[in-house]
Phi, psi and omega in degrees: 000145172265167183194114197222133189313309195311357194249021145278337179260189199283139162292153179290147194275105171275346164116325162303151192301331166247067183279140180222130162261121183208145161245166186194133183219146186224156170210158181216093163295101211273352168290346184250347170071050194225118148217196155151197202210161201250145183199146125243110198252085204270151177221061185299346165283336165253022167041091159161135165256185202261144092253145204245070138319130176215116177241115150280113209243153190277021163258015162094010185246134158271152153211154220191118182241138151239135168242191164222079163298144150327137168197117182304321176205175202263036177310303214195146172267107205207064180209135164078040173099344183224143203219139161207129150200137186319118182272290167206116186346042233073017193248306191218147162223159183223150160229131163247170226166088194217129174155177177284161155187175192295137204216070152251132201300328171235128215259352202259016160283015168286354162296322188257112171265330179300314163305315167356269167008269163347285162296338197259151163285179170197185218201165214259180207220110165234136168212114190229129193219157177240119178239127190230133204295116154290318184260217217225142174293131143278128130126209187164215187269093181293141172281138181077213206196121223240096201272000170243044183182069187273072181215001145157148181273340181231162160223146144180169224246158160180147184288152198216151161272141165261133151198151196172206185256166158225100180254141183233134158076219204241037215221125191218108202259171168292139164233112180210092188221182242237168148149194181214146186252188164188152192239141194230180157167156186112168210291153165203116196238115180292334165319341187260309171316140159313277166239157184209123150255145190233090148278104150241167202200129183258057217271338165196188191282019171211024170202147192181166188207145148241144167234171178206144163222118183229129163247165195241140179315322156308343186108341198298142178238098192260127143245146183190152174177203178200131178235129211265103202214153197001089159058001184209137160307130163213115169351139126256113198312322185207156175223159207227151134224164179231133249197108134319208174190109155275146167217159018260177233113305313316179175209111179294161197252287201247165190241077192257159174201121174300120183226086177316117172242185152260014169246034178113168182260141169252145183254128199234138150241146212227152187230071171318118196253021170175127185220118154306048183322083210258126169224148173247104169251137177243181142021050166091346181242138174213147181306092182256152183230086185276115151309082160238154186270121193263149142263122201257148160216159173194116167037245192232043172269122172223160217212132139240185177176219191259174160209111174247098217234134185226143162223166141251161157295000000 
């Protein structure tokens, strides 16, 4: 895989009926006990991007807006109010953020999200952040073609610093956390995987991990991730996770997870302190998607970030 600064910017419109361009940045301040993540996912052949706002608050409440604004082309991630944009190639990004969203008290009435909707108050957002890349880019241009597996031709992941305002309501705070962004393009179907775990994770400004498990509708089992430790990314060759389970739902609780490197295995435990039920239906089918804000531990490191598990239904 490849990676080049010009792969910060927008990409060519390759022409498929779900060609998707998408950013994505998640964060956690741990003096304010605040996090979550931000995503615009543009599909200029069906004129409309996916944007997503998600805030996690330490009284267990959320807040969460998705819409599908209109968009003509794949100029710029520019939609529903939220704005990223390149500063210095892998270096600084900004993120913006200004509307209403949803001021829910229990984040799991997303299950029925049209009561949601409906039912929930909601409450204004202003979010402006300066975000600047800790770790070396993971991931890149995949060479070839994986035909059991339509969720993207180039991706890649990097640990990132936040820091700005967050404003919700009439309450407007210092913003200064932890996270990881990742940038995709090329067809994308929520729809292809069988299942996927996504773990990330921040434990100070120089240690972090992402792990990954994807199986393919065919049975294919991809693992993969990395972990960002004295400056540098080192592979991981094979990853193990293990799963708590709550019902009803299911909603995963607890997380543990083996993350195989060639410099030793990192051992992870993760205690999901807040979850977002999130769903996608295309063509008869849907998509469930759990959103959860993690509390990470190794020894005597604790960390958060996302644990994001898509199954379908």
């Amino acid at each position: 895989m490849n990676i080049e600064p010009r792969d910060e910017y927008m990409h060519e419109n390759t022409g498929e009926e779900n060609f998707n361009e998408s950013m994505y940045f998640n964060f956690y301040d741990r003096d304010h006990r605040l996090g979550g993540f931000v995503r615009i996912g543009n599909r200029p052949n069906e004129g409309y991007a996916e944007v997503t706002l998600a805030l996690y608050r330490a009284d267990g409440s959320a807040v969460f807006d998705y819409r599908r604004p209109e968009i003509p082309d794949n100029r710029a991630f520019d939609a529903g109010g939220m704005r990223f944009e390149v500063v210095e190639p892998f270096r600084r990004l900004r993120v913006r953020y200004r509307g209403e969203a949803l001021d829910l008290a229990d984040p799991l009435l997303l299950e029925d999200p049209k009561r949601a909707f409906v039912e929930s108050p909601r409450t204004w957002v202003s979010l402006e952040l300066d975000v600047e890349g800790l770790s070396p880019i993971y991931g890149g241009q995949a060479e070839g073609d994986a035909p059991d597996m339509v969720f993207a031709r180039g991706h890649y992941e990097q640990h990132v610093r936040a820091t700005g305002t967050l404003g919700v309501g009439r309450s407007t705070l210092p913003f200064r956390g932890l996270g990881l962004r990742d940038h995709s393009w090329g067809p994308r179907s929520w729809q292809s995987p069988r299942f996927y775990r996504w773990l990330t994770c921040q434990f100070d400004e120089g240690f972090g991990f992402m792990g990954s498990q994807i199986v393919t509708e065919a049975g294919r089992e991809i693992l993969s991730g990395f972990v960002f430790r004295d400056g540098k990314n080192t592979l991981v060759e094979r990853c193990e996770i293990e799963t708590r389970w709550r019902e009803p739902g299911p909603y995963h609780e607890e997380v543990r997870a083996l993350l195989h490197t060639g410099e030793g295995t990192l051992e992870v435990e993760g205690r999901v302190l807040s979850l977002l039920p999130l769903r996608n239906r295309r063509h008869g089918r849907t998509t469930r998607i759990g959103e959860g804000l993690t509390e990470w531990r190794h020894g005597k490191h604790v960390g958060y970030g996302l644990s994001e598990y898509l199954d379908q239904t």
